[in-house]
KEVEX-911291 format. One record per residue (C-alpha): residue in three letters; x, y, z. Coordinates in nm, 4 decimals. Example, Ala and Ser with C-alpha at 12.3 -4.5 7.8 and 13.67 -1.06 7.14 Angstrom:
<sites>
SITE  type        px        py        pz
SITE   ala    1.2300   -0.4500    0.7800
SITE   ser    1.3670   -0.1060    0.7140
</sites>
This chain:
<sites>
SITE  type        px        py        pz
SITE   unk    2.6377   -2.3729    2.3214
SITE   unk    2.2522   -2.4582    2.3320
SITE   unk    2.0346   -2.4084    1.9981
SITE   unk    1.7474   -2.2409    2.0265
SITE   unk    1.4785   -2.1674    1.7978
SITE   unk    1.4324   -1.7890    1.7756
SITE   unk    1.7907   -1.6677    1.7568
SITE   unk    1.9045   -1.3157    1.6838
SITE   unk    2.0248   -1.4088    1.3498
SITE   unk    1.6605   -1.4798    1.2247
SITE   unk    1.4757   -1.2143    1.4062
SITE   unk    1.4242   -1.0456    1.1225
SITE   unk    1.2863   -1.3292    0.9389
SITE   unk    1.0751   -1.4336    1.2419
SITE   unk    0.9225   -1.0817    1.2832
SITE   unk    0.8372   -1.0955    0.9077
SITE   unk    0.7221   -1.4658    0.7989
SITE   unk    0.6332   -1.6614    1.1395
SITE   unk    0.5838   -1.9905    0.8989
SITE   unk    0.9239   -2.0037    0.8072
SITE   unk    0.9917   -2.2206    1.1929
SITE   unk    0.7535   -2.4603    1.1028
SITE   unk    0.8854   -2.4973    0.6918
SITE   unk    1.2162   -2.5435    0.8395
SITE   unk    1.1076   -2.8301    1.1001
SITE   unk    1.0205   -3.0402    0.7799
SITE   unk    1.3860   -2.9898    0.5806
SITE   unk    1.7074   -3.2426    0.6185
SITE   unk    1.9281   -3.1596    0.8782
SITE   unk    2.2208   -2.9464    0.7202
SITE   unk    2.5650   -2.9368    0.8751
SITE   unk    2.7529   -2.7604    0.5653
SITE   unk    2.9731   -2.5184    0.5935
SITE   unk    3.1821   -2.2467    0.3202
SITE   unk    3.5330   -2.0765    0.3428
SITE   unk    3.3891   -1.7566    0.3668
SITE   unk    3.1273   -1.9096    0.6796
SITE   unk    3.4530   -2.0488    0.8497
SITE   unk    3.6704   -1.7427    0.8040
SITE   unk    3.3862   -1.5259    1.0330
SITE   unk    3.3761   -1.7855    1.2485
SITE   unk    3.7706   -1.7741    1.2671
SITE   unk    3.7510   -1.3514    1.3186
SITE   unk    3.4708   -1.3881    1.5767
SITE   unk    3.6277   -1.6107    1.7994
SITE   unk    4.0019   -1.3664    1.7367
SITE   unk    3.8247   -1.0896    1.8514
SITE   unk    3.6495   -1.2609    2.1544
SITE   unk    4.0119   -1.4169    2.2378
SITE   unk    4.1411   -1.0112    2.2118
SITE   unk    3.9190   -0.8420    2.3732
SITE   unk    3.8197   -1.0917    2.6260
SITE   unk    4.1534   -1.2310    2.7279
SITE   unk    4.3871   -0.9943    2.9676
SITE   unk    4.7500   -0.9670    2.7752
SITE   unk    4.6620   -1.1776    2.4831
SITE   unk    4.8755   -0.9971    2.1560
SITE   unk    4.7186   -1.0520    1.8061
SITE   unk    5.1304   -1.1869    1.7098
SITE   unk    5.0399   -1.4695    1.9607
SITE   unk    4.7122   -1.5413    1.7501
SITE   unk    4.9601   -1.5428    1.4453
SITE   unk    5.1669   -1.7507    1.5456
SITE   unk    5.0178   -1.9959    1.6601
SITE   unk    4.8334   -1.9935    1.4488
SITE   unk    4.4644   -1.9445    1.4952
SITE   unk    4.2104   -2.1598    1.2969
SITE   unk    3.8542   -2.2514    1.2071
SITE   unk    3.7227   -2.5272    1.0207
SITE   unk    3.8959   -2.4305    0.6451
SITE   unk    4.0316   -2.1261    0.7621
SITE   unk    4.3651   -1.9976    0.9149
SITE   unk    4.4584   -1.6531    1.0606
SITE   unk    4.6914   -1.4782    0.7847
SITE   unk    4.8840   -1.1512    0.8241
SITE   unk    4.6426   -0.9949    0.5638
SITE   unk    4.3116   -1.0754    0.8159
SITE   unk    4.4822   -0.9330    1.0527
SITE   unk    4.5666   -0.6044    0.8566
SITE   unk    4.2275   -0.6261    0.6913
SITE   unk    4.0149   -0.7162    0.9538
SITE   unk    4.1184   -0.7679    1.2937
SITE   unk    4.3140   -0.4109    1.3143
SITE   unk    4.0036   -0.2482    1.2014
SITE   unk    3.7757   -0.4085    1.4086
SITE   unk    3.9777   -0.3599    1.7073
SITE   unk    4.0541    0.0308    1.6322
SITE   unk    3.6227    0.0228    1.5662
SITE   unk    3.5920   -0.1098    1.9518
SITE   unk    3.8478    0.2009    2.0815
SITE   unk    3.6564    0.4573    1.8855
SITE   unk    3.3121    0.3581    2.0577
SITE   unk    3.4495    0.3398    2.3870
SITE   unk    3.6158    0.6763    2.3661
SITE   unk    3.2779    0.8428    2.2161
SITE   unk    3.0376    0.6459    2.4816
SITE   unk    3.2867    0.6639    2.7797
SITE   unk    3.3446    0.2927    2.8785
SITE   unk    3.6584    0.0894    2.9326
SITE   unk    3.6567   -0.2140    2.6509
SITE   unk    3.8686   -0.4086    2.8619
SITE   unk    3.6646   -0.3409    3.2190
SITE   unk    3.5101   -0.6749    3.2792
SITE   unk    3.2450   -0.4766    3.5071
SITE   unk    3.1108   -0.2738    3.2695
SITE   unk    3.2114   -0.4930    2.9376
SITE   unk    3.0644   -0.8178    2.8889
SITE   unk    3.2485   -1.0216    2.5338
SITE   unk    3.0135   -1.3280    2.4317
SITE   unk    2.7556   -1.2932    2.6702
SITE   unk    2.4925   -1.5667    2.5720
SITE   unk    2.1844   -1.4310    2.6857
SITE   unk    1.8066   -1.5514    2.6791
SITE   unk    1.4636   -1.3741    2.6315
SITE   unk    1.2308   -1.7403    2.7483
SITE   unk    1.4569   -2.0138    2.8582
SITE   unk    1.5632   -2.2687    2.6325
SITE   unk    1.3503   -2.1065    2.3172
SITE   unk    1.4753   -1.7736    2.2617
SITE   unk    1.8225   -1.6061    2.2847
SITE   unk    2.1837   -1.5796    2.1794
SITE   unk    2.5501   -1.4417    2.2213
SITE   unk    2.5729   -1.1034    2.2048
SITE   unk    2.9604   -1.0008    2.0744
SITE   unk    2.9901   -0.7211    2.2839
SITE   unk    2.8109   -0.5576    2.5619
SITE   unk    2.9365   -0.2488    2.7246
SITE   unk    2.7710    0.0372    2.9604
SITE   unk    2.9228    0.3944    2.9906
SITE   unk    3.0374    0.5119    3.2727
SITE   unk    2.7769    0.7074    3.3610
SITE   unk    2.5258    0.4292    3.3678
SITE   unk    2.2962    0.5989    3.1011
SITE   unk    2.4088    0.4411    2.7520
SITE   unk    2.4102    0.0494    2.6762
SITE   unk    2.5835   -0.0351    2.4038
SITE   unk    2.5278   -0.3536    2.1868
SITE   unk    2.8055   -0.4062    1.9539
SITE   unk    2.8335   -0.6750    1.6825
SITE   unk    3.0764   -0.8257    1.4412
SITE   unk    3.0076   -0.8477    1.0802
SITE   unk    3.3705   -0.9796    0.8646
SITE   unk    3.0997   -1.0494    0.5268
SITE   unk    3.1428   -0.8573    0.2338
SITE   unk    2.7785   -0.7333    0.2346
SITE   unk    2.7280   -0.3809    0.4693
SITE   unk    2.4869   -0.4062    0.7017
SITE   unk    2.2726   -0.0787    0.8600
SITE   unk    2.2755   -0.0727    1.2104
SITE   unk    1.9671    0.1258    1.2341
SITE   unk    1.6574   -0.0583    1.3449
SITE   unk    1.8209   -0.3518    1.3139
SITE   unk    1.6432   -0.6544    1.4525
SITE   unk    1.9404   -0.8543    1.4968
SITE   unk    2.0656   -0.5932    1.7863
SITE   unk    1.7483   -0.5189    1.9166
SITE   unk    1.6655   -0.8274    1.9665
SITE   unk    1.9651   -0.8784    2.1507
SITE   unk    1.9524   -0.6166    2.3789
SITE   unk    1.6123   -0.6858    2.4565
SITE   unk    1.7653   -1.0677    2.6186
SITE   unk    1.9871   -0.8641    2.8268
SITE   unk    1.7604   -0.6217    2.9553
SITE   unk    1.5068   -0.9441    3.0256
SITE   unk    1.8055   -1.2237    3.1518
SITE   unk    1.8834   -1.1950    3.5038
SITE   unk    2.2502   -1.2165    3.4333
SITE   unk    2.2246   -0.8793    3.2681
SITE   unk    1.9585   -0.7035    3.3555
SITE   unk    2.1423   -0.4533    3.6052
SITE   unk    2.3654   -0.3010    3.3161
SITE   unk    2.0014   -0.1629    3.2138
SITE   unk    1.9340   -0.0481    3.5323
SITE   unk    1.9919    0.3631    3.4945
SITE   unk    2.0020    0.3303    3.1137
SITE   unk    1.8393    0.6136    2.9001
SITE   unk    1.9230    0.5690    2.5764
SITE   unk    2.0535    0.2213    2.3201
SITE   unk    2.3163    0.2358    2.0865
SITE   unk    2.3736   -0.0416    1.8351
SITE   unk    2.6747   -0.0366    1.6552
SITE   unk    2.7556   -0.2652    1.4127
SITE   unk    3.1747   -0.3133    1.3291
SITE   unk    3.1543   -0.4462    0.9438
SITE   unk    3.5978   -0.4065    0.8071
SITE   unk    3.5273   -0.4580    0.4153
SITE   unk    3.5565   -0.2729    0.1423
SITE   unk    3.2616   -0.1226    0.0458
SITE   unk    3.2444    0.1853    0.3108
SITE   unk    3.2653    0.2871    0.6966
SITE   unk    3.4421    0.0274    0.9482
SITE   unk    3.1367    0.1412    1.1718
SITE   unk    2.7812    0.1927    1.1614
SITE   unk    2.5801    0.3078    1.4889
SITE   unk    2.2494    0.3608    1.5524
SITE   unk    2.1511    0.5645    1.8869
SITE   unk    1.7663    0.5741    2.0132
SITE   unk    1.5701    0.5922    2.3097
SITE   unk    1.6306    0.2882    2.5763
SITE   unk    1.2330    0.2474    2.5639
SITE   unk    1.2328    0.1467    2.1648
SITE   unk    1.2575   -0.1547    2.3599
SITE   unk    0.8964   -0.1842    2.4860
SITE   unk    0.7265   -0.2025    2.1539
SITE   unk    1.0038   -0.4367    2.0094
SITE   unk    0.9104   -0.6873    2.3028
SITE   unk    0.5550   -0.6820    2.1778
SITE   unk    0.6479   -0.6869    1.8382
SITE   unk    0.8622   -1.0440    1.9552
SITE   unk    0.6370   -1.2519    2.1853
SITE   unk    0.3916   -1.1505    1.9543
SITE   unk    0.5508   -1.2766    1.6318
SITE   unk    0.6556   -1.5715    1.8556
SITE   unk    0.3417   -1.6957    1.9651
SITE   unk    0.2031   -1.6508    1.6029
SITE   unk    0.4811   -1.8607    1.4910
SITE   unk    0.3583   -2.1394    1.6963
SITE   unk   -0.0648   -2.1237    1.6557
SITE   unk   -0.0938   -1.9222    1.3255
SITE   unk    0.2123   -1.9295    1.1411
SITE   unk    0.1801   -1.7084    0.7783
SITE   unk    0.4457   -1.7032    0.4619
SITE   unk    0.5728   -1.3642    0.3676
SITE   unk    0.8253   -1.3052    0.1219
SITE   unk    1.0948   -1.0443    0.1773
SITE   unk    1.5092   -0.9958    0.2317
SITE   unk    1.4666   -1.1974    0.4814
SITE   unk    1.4238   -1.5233    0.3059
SITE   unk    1.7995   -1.4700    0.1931
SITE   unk    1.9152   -1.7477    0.4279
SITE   unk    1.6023   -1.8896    0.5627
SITE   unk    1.6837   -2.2952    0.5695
SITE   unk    1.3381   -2.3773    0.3948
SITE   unk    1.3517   -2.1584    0.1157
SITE   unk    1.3970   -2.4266   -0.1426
SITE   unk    1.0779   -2.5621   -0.0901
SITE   unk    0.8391   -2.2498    0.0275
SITE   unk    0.5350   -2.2438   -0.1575
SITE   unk    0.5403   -1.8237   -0.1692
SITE   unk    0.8585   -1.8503   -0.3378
SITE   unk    0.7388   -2.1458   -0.5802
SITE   unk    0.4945   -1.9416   -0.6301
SITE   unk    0.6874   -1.6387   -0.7076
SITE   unk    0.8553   -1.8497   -0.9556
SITE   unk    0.5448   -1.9446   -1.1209
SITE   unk    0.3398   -1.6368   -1.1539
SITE   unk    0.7318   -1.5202   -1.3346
SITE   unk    0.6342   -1.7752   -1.6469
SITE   unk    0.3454   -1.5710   -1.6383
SITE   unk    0.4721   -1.2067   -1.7413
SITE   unk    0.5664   -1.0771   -2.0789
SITE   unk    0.9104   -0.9127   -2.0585
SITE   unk    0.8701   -0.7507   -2.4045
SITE   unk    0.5329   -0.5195   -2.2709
SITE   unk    0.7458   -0.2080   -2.1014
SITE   unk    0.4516   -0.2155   -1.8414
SITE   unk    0.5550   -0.5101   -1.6918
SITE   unk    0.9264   -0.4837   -1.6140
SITE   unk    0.8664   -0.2954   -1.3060
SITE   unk    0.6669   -0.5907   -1.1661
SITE   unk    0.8963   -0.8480   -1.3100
SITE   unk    1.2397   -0.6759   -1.1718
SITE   unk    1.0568   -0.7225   -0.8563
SITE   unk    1.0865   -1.0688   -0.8616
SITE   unk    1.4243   -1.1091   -0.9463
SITE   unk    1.6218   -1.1052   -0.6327
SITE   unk    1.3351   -1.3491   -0.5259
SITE   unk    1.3696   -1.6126   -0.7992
SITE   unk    1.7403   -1.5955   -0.8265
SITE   unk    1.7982   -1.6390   -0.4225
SITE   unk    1.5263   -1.9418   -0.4658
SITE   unk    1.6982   -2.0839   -0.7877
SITE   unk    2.0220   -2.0444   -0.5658
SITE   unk    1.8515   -2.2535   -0.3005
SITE   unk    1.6851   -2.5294   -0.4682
SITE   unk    2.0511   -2.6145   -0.6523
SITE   unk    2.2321   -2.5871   -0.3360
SITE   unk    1.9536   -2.8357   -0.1783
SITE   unk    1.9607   -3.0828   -0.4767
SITE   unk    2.3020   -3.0907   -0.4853
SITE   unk    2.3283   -3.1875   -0.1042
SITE   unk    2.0791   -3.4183   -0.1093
SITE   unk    2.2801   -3.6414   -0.4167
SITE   unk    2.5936   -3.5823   -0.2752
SITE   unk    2.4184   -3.7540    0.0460
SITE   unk    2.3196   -4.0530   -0.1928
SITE   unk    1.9401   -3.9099   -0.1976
SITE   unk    1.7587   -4.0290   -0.5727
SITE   unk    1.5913   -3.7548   -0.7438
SITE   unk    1.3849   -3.8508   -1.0097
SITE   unk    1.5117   -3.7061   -1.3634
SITE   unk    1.8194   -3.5999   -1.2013
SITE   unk    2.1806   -3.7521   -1.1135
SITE   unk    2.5569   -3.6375   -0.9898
SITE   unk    2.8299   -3.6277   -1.2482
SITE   unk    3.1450   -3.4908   -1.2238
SITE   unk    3.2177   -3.1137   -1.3872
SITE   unk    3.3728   -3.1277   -1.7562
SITE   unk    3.7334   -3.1988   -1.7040
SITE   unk    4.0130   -2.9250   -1.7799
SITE   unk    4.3607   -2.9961   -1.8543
SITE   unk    4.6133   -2.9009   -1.6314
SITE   unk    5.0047   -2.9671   -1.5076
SITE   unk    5.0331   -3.2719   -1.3494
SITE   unk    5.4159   -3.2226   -1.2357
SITE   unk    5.4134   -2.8386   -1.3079
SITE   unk    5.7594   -2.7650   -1.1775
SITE   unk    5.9254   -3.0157   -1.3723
SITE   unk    5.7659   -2.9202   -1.7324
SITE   unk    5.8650   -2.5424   -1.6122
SITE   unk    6.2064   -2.6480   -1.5525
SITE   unk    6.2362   -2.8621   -1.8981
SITE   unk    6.0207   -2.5651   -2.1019
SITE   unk    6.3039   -2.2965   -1.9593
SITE   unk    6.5861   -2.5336   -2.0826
SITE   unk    6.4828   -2.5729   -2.4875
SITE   unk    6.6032   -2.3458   -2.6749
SITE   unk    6.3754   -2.3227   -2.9135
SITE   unk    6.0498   -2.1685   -2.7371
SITE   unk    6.1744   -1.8569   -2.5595
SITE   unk    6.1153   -1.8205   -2.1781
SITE   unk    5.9232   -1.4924   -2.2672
SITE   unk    5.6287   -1.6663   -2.4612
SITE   unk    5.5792   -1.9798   -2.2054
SITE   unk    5.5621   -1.7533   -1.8872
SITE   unk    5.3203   -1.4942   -1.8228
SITE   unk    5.3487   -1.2230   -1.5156
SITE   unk    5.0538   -0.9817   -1.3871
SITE   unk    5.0922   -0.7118   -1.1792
SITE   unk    4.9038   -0.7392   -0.8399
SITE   unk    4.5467   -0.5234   -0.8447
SITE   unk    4.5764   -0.2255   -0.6568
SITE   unk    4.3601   -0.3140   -0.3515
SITE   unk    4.6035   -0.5974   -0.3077
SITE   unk    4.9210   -0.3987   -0.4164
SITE   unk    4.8111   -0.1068   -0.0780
SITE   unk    4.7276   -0.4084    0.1727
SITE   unk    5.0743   -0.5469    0.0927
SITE   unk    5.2411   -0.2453    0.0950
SITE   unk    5.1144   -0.1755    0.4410
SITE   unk    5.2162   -0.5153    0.5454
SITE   unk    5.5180   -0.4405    0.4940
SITE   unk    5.5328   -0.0871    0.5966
SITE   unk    5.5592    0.1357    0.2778
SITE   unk    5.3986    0.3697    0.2356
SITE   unk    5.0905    0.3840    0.0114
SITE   unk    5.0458    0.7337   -0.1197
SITE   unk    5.3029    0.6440   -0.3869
SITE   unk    5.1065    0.4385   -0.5757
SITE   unk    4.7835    0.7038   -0.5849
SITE   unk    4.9163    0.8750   -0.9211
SITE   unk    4.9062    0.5214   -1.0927
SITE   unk    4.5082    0.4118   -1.0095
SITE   unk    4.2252    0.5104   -1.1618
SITE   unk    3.8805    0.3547   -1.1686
SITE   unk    3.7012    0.2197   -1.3988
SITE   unk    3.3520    0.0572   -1.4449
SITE   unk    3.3251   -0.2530   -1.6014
SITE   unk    2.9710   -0.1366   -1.7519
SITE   unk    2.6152   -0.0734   -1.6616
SITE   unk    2.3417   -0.2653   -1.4358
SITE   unk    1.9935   -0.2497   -1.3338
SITE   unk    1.9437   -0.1286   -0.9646
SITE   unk    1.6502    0.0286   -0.7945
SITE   unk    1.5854    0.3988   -0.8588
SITE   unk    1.6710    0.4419   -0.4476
SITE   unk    2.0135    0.3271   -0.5326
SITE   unk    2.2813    0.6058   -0.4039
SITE   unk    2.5020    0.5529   -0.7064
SITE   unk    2.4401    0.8688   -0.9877
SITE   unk    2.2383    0.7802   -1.3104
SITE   unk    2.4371    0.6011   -1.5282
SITE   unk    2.4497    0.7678   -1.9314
SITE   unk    2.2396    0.5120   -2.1463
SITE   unk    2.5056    0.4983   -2.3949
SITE   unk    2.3461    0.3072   -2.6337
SITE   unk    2.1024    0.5926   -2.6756
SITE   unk    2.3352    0.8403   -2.7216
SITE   unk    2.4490    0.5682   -2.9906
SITE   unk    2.1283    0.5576   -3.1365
SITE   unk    2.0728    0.9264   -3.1518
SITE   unk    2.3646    0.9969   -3.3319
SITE   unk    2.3179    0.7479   -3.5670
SITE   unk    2.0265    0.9514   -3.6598
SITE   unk    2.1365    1.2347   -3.6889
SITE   unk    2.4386    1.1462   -3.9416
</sites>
């Protein structure tokens, strides 16, 4: 698949900071990859191969067994993940009338381009009712982090290729309204998140784009937001050097400050993050950097031939199995998903969880969570009044 520069990944970022194309033109080529970028990569291409392919099973996936880079398809993905994710697609196309396997009306991996060889991408899913009137744009996010489908540049960006790309453009033909749904299996809430607006949202989001695009390329300007997260040139942007500097410059004790200051943290911590994870590539590539050098992490002692010294430890009689051998209960999150891998069912355990915090943190006063009780207040109070 072609690389192109304004992808629907950093849409947001390209909207936001138009410099950041020309920061990242001047950093080393990176080619790294992570577990957790290798397992999405594995559950992406599952869920193309499942949805796209006519009588393909997810036990023929299995046991094959599908795999990407570092990562292999497991029993628990499947429970976890691709059941999820799959159910996710059957709810939409129930609500929105459209037939996920109907290669008329359902497009899986279309790639799709707004200018030719500059701007585009592959859009997961693309599906039209029935009816002609809704266009859906449906993506896959296997992270841990939720993600809001509303206004979300990713999508929009997306469906604004199709609508432009001759390939496409006739599944927009009687549309009225958008939907972008976004199918995110984790933990931390709803399998699904859609967003449903107006079809012509899209006219002032093309603006907003060959605008930002054309800026990016004869007046390019830094601006610092969530999007630097995973922008490539981070380590080196001056805005966030600067960030870092004008930190050394506040006094945390002065109450007046902190509100400025917590500001910056997320900033300085994703830089930090960045410049480490840059350093570190660049030694491990054999790059010098003055004042600085590779070593290996402090070693820790550990079994060389650990199922022979368990099999000697169980035979002396003198140090009792019981105090060389330790056994932990699985948590409950992973006691339910392997219950339901096996088919038991879960409700049995509910008497025997309960949850509890593991203590207090900062968070922005828009945070949904309740007010946490500053307990070291109520300490302090009662001290007082003993």
């Amino acid at each position: 698949m072609k690389h192109l520069t304004y992808g629907g990944s950093t849409m947001l970022r390209t909207l936001n900071c138009t410099a950041w194309v020309s920061e990242a033109a001047k950093m080393p080529p990176n080619d790294s990859s992570s577990v957790f970028a290798d397992e999405g990569t594995l559950l992406h291409n599952c869920m193309e191969e499942i949805m796209g392919v006519e009588g393909l099973s997810i036990p023929q996936l299995v046991e094959a067994p599908a795999m990407y880079g570092s990562a292999t398809l497991t029993q628990e993905l499947v429970a976890t993940k691709i059941n999820p994710a799959q159910e996710a697609i059957h709810e939409l196309a129930e609500e929105y009338g459209f037939d996920p396997y109907d290669k008329n009306s359902v497009l899986v991996e279309p790639f799709v381009e707004l200018i030719p060889d500059e701007s585009g991408g592959s859009i997961d899913m693309l599906a039209v009712s029935d009816d002609g009137k809704t266009v859906l744009v449906i993506d896959y996010k296997f992270g841990h982090n939720t993600v809001s489908a509303e206004n979300n540049a990713q999508l929009l960006f997306y469906a604004l290729c199709a609508d432009v790309d001759p390939t496409t453009a006739d599944m927009f033909k009687h549309a009225e309204k958008l939907v972008l749904a976004i199918v995110q299996p984790n933990a931390d809430g709803d399998v699904l998140d859609v967003w449903e607006t107006p079809i012509d949202v899209l006219d002032q989001f093309e603006v907003d784009v060959y605008g930002a695009i054309k800026a990016s390329k004869e007046n390019p300007v830094h601006k610092a937001g969530t999007w630097c997260t995973y922008c490539p040139a981070v380590a080196l942007c001056p805005l966030k050097t600067g960030v870092a500097e004008a930190s050394k410059r506040l006094d945390p004790t002065q109450t007046a400050n902190l509100s400025q200051a917590l500001t910056m943290v997320p900033e300085i911590e994703a830089w930090i993050k960045a410049v480490n994870k840059l350093a570190y590539e660049q030694l491990e590539s054999g790059v010098a950097i003055d004042g600085f050098k590779l070593v290996n992490k402090r070693a820790s002692r550990v079994w060389s031939r650990e199922d022979e010294i368990a099999d000697k430890i169980r035979k002396m009689r003198k140090v009792p199995v019981s105090e060389t051998f330790t056994t932990k209960i699985k948590s409950p999150a992973q006691m339910e998903k392997l219950f339901k891998e096996k088919g038991v069912d879960t409700s049995v355990l509910s008497d025997y969880i309960t949850s509890v915090s593991s203590g207090t943190t900062v968070a922005k006063a828009s945070d949904k969570r309740p007010d946490a009780t500053p307990t070291r207040a109520l300490q302090m109070l009662a001290d007082r009044l003993k």
